[in-house]
N, C-alpha and C positions, 0 to 999 in steps of 0.2 A: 285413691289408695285402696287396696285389696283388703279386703278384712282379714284379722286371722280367723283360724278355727278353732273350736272348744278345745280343749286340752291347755299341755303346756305348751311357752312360747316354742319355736321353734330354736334348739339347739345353737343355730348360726347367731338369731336375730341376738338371743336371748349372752351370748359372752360377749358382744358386741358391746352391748349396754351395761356389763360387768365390767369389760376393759376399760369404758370411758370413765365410769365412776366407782373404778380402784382404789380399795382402803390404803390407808398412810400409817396405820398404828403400828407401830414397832412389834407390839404383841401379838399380832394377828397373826400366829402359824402359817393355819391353812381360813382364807378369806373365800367369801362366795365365787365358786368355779364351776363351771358344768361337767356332772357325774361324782363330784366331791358329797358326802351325805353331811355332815355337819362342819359347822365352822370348827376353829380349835385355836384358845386363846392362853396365853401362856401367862399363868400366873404364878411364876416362881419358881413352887416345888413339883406343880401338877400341874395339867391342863384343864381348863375349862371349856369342854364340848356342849357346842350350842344348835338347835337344829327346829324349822318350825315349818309345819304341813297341814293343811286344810284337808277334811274331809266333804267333797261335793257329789260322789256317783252315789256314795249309799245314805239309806235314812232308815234303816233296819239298824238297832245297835252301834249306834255311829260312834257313840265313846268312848265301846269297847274297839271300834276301829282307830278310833284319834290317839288313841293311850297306847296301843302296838305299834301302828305305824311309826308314830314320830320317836318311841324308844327305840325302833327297829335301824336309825338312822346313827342312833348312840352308839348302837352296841357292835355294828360293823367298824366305828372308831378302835376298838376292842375295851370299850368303856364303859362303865356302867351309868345306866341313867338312873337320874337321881329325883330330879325336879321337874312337875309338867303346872304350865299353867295354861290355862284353855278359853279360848274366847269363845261363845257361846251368842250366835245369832238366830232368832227365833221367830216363824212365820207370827205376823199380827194376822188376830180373826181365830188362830187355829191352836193357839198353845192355849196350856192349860197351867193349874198347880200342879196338875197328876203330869201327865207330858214332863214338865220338865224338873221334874224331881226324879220321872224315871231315868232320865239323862244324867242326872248328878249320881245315879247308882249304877248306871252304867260307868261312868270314869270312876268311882269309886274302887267296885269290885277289880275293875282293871289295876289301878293302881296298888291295889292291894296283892294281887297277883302278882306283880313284878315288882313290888316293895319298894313302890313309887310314892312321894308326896306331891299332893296337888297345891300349890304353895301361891294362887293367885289366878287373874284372868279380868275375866269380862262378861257381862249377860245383858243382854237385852233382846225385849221383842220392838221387832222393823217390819216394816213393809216394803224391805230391800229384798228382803227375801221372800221365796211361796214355799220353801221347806227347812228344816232346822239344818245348821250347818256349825258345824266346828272347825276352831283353825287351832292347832296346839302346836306351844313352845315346848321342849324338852332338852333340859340340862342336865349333862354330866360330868364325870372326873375321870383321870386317868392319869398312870406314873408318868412320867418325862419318858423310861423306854420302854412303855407298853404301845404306842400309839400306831396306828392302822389305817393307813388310806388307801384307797380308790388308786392314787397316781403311783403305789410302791410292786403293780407288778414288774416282774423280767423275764425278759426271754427264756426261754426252757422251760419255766413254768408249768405245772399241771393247773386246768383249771377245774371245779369239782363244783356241784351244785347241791344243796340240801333239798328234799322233800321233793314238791316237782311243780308244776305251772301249768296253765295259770290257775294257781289256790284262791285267792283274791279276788280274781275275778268270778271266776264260779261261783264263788258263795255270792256275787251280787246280784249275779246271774239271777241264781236262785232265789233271791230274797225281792229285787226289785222288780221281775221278769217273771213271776211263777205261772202268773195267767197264760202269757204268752207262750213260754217255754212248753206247758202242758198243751198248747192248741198247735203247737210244732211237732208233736210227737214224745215229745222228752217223757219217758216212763216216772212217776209220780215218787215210789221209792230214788229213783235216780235225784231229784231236785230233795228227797228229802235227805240225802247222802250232801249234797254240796253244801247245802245250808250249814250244815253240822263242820263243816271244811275250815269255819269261822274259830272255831275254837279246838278241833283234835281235825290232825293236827297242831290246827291252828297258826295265829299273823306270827307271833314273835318270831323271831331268830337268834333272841340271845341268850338259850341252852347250848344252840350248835359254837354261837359266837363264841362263847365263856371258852367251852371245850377245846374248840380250835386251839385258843391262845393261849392255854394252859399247857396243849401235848406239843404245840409248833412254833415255829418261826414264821408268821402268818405275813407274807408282803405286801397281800391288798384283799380286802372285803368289802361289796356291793352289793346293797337291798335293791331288788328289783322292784318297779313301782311301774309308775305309766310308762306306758308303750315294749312295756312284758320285759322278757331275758332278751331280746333281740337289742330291744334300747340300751337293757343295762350292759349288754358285750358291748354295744359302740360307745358308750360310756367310758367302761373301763378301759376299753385299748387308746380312747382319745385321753383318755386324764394319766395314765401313765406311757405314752407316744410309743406302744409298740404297737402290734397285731393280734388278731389271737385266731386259730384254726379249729371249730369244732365239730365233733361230730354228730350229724344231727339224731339218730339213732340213738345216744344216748343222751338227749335231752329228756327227762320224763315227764310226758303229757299224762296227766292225770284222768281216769277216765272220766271225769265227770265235768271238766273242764274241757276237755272232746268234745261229747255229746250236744253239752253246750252250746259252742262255739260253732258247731257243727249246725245246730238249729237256727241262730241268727248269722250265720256266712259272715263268722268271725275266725282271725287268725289266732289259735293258740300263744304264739311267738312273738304277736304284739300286744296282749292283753295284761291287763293290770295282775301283777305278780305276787304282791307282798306275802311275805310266809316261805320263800325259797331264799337262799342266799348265794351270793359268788365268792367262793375263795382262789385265789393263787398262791400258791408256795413250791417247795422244790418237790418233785414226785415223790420222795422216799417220807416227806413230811405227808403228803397228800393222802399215799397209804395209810400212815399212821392215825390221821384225822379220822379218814374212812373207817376204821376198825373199829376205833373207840366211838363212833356216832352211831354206827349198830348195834354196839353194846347198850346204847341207852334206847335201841330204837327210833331212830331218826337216821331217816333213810337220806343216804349221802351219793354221788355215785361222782367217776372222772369222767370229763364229758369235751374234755380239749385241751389243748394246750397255747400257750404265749408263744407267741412268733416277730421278728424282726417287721418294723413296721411297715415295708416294703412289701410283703406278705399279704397285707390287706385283713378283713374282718370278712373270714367267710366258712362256710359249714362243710362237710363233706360228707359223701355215702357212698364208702368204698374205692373207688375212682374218680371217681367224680368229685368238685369243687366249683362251687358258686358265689358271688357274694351274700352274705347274708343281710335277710331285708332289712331297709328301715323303714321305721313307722313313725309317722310326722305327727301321728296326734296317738295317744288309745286307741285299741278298738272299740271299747265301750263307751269312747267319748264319741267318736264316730257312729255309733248305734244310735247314743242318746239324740245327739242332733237330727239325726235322720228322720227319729222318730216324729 
């Protein structure tokens, strides 16, 4: 039998093994699907959004990465996250008191920042591991009709992207790669710009989230994560069964996520995202987003449109139309092993 590769399962293997072991509880909304960001469980008056993501490429500030990520998963529900609890695995030989106290202030200040409670978890040091890793749960609430998924775009659709890509990756770039990157050429102010990517603009997405759902009719939001915007369009057009058409020109490649990617003969389009978001809604709502996300400075732009799934998932530049790639693993997970 073939091994898989680092990253996530692969898309096909991975609803296979969903559809076999399909929840039965009546309250389960929306239950584990590919390209859905959190589960959503109906508790009466409100929904309970539930969502849980390991951090493995980085080990620069990882709980400032675990505390974004996995709220960033809530907040495209258009919910707030409320509750993070963190399981915390710790290299034996190499942790410290200091180490991992600095870790506890790292998910601290995070939580404190998004007015989050950390309300539980897990710690220990293993010799499973050779570097410190975190897997965080994150709970939230949300009305009966505020609720936002993945599977509610439609055809006509505008689709609009926040900030630009890959933010996420760049900053790992920068943080896990800085030797290499400067022995590649990468200008030294350049990797000192990306690092900084981590926090201004920074992971979250739920200022633009909040805003969205307050000025619109928001049909579907997607955190782009592994295997960049590229994943997250065949995400969304496979979880809500249409198409989408976009164009590549106004996708916004960040320059220092260029440069980057450019150094280690990595694809922008399939690199770790977090810190961009996808919305669909009706064009005249998509303006309105746009206007108001400039206003607060957070850079929004229209970058395609939902199309009939017959249509297919593909880019275009000008005349031209292609399908747009996929990426069966990250690029940075495919760096990492290579290495």
């Amino acid at each position: 039998m073939p091994r898989l590769p680092a990253g996530k399962l692969p898309p096909d293997v991975l609803q296979a093994l969903l559809d076999k072991h399909a929840t039965r509880d009546p309250r389960v909304v929306v239950g584990p699907r590919v390209g859905e960001d959190a589960a959503v469980i109906d508790l009466g008056d409100r929904y309970l959004l539930a969502t849980a993501d390991p951090i493995t490429f980085a080990t620069d500030e990882i709980g400032w990465y675990a505390l974004h990520v996995n709220a960033n998963d809530i907040a495209v529900r258009g919910a707030r996250p409320r509750w993070f609890l963190a399981t915390l695995l710790l290299p034996a030989g190499s942790t410290t008191d200091e180490s991992a106290a600095a870790l506890f202030a790292q998910l601290a200040e995070a939580c404190e920042t998004l007015e989050v409670a950390l309300v539980g978890g897990h710690t220990e040091v293993t010799p499973a591991v050779d570097r410190p890793v975190i897997a965080g749960t994150m709970l939230g609430e949300v009305a009966r009709d505020r609720l936002v998924t993945t599977a509610g775009a439609r055809v006509g659709d505008a689709v609009v992207m926040t900030k630009g890509v890959p933010l996420e990756g760049a900053a790992i770039l920068a943080r896990e790669k800085e030797a290499e990157a400067l022995a590649r050429g990468v200008p030294p102010a350049l990797i000192r710009r990306a690092k900084a990517l981590l926090r201004a603009p920074g992971l979250s997405v739920l200022p633009e989230a909040e805003i969205a759902c307050e000025l619109a009719t928001v049909h579907a939001m997607h955190d782009p994560t592994e295997g960049g915007i590229a994943t997250a369009l065949h995400e969304l057009a496979a979880a809500a069964g249409v198409g989408v058409r976009i164009d590549r020109d106004r996708i916004t490649v960040l320059p220092e996520g260029r440069a980057l990617c450019e150094a280690f003969g990595l694809d922008p389009l399939g690199t770790l995202a977090s810190g961009a978001l996808l919305l669909a809604l009706a064009p005249g709502d998509a303006g309105v987003v746009i206007h108001a996300l400039a206003r607060e400075a957070i850079d929004c732009h229209y970058i395609g449109q939902v199309v009939p799934a017959a249509q297919g998932v593909t880019l275009t530049d000008g005349t031209r139309q292609w399908p747009l790639p996929v990426f069966a693993r990250d690029e940075i997970a495919r760096l990492l092993e290579e290495a």
